[in-house]
C-alpha positions, 0 to 999 in steps of 0.5 A, a space after each residue: 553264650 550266656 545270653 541263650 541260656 539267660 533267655 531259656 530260663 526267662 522262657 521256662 519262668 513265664 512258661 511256668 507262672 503262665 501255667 500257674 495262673 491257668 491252673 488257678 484259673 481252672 480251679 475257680 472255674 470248677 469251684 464255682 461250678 461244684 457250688 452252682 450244681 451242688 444241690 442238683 440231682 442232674 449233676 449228681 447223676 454224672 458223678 455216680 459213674 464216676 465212683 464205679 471207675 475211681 472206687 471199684 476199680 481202684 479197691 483191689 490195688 488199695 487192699 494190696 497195699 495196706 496188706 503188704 504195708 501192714 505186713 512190712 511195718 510189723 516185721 520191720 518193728 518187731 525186733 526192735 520192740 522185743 529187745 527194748 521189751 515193748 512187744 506187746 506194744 507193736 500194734 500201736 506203733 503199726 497202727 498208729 503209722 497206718 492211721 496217721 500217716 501211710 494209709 492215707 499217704 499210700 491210698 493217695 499215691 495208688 489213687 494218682 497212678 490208677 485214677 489220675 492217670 486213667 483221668 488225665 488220659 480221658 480228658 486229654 483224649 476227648 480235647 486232642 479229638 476235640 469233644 470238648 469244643 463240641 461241647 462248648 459249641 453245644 452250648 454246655 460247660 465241659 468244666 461242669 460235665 466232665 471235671 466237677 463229677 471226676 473230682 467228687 469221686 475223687 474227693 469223696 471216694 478217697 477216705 473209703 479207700 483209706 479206710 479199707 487200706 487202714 483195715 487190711 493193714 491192721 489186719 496184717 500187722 496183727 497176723 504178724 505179731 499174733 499168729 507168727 511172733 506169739 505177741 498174746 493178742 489181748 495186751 496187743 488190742 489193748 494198747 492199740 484201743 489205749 493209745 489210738 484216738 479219734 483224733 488220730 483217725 480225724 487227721 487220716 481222713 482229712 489228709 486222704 480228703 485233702 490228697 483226693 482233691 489235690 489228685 482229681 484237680 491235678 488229672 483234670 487240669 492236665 487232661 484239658 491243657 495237653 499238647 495235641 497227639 498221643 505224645 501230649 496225651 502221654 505226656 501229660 499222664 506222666 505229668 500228671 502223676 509226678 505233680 500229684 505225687 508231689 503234692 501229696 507228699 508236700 500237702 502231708 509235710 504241711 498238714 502233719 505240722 499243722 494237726 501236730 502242733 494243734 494237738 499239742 496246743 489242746 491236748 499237750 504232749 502223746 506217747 506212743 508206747 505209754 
């Protein structure tokens, strides 16, 4: 009885280290593409489009969620602010968890579910239908001409929608405190220009990079190891979204500790209400 069940964890094991090295594999070959057709205008030409599909069309869903975002973070923290009498001080705790943290978090994650799946199914279609070997066949590297320019959208178009996210969820938190909760709205800006610095939009903007590449890498990859028929294509777009999801919130876990404890190290110790 135990012997099955002893070779379907060996089986899944070499299934998973297997799909490991491809992914590996995969990312090499597009790193080494990306730097042989950097400086080519050619290749350029094939990411333009690409930034219609993952910035334009993913713009209103970003806006939406910093709104509602902001909006939350500045009912959910305004009592407790007012008791402890740091009302005033509540756009710099909305601010600062939008700069830092959920911006580029949220952006990450609608960017997983409104590109990378749109990606993965693309790809996954056109290798089920075998364009893909037609291209191979035509003498051109499918790495080349579909994945590198989906994942320079991604990867560049990620900071611009956190940036908008970050906007519109300050705008929200500000309506909330000013216009709803009375907070007098000069001491409001002042805390937040006081206590936010470059440093803490650096790090938003490296993390939404990071959380970019890591999603058009990870569509990309599914979408060219689908299984065939629509069940794969399906499949591999769920797959898709949990694995990005996934390394969102573990690429934050580690880039937090490490612009954390680099901050402490030049800078020492930062109060968000002082």
């Amino acid at each position: 009885m135990a012997l099955p069940i002893i070779a379907a964890i060996g089986a899944k094991t070499v299934r998973t280290v297997e799909d490991f090295g491809r992914f590996w594999t995969f990312t090499g070959q597009m790193v080494r593409w990306l730097i042989l057709g950097f400086p080519s205008w050619r290749n350029w030409r094939l990411v333009f489009p690409q930034f219609f599909e993952v910035g334009n069309r993913t713009l209103p869903v970003i806006l939406i969620t910093g709104l509602f975002v902001g909006l939350v973070l500045a009912i959910q923290s305004y009592d407790q602010l007012a008791e402890a009498g740091f009302a005033r001080r509540m756009g710099v705790l909305v601010n600062l968890t939008l700069v830092r943290e959920l911006g580029p978090v949220l952006a990450g994650v609608m960017l997983a579910g409104r590109v990378g799946g749109a990606l993965t199914a693309e790809l996954g279609t056109m290798n089920v239908t075998e364009q893909v070997d037609a291209l191979r066949v035509m003498g051109a590297d499918p790495i080349r001409h579909l994945v590198v320019p989906r994942f320079l959208a991604c990867l560049l178009l990620s900071p611009l929608l956190t940036f908008f996210c970050d906007v519109v969820g300050a705008g929200a938190g500000w309506f909330v405190a000013v216009m709803l909760k009375n907070v007098p709205n000069e001491p409001y800006w002042y805390y937040v220009r006081d206590a936010i610095e470059r440093w803490d939009i650096m790090v938003g903007f490296v993390k939404s990079v990071v959380f970019g590449g890591a999603i058009g890498l990870i569509a990309c990859y599914k979408g060219f190891h689908c299984r065939p028929g629509a069940e794969g294509v399906g499949r591999a777009c769920t797959e898709s979204f949990v694995a990005s999801f996934l390394a969102i919130l573990v690429t934050d876990f580690f880039l937090a500790t490490f612009f954390q404890g680099l901050y402490k190290g030049l800078y020492g110790f930062k109060s968000l209400i002082t």
